[in-house]
C-alpha positions in Angstrom: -165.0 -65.7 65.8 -166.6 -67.8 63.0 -168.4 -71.0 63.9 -165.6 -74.3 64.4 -165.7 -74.2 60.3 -162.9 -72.4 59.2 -159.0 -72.3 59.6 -158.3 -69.0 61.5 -156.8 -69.0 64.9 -155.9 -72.8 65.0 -159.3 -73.8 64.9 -159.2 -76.9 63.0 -161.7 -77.8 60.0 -164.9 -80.1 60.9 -164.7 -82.7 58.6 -166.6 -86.3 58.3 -164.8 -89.7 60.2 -163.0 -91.2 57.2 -161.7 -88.0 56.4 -160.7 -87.7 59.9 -159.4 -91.1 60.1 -157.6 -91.2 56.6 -155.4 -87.8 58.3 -155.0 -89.8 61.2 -153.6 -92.8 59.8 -151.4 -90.7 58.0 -150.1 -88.9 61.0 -149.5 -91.8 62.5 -147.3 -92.6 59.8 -145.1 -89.8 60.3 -145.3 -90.4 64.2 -143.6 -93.7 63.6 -141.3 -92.8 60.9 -140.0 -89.5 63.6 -139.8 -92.4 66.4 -137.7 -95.1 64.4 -135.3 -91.8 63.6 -135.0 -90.9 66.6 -133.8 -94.2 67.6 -131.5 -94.6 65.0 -129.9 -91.7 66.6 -129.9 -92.6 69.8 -128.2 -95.8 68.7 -125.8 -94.1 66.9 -125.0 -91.8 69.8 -124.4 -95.0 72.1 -122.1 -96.5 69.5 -119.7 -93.5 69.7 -116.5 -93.9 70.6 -115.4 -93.5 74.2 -112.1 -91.1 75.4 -111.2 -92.3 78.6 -110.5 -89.3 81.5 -109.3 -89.8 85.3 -111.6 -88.8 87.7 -109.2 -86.5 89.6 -110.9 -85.7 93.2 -109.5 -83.0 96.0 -107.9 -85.2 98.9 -110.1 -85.7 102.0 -110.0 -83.0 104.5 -110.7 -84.7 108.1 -113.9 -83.1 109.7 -113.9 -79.5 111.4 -114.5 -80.3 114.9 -115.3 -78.0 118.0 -111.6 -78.6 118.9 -110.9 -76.9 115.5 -112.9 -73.7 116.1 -111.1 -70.4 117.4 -111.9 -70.2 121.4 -114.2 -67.3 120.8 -116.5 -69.6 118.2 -117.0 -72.1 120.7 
């Protein structure tokens, strides 16, 4: 492996601060610009018409007792 210098592997470039800032600020810029899009979508999802459904349930079966049990389960 070559010294932190180069691009292989991932290993990013050493560069001086204002370089390093100046990337950073424009990263940031994207970060933003992916955040408000993302909201706009998740506005958009929430402003989606709605289909309305029935919440059909099984009836209520009463509780299985002892009672309930064949006499060789008791």
């Amino acid at each position: 492996m070559k010294g932190g210098t180069g691009n292989g592997l991932g290993v990013p470039k050493i560069v001086d601060r204002s370089t390093f800032e100046a990337e950073l600020d424009a990263l940031r810029v994207r970060e933003k610009a992916h955040t408000h899009e993302g909201d706009m979508i998740a506005a958009a999802r929430r402003r989606l018409p709605m289909v309305e459904t029935l919440l059909l349930r099984p009836p209520r079966k009463p509780k299985a007792g002892a009672r309930d049990l064949p006499i060789w389960k008791r």
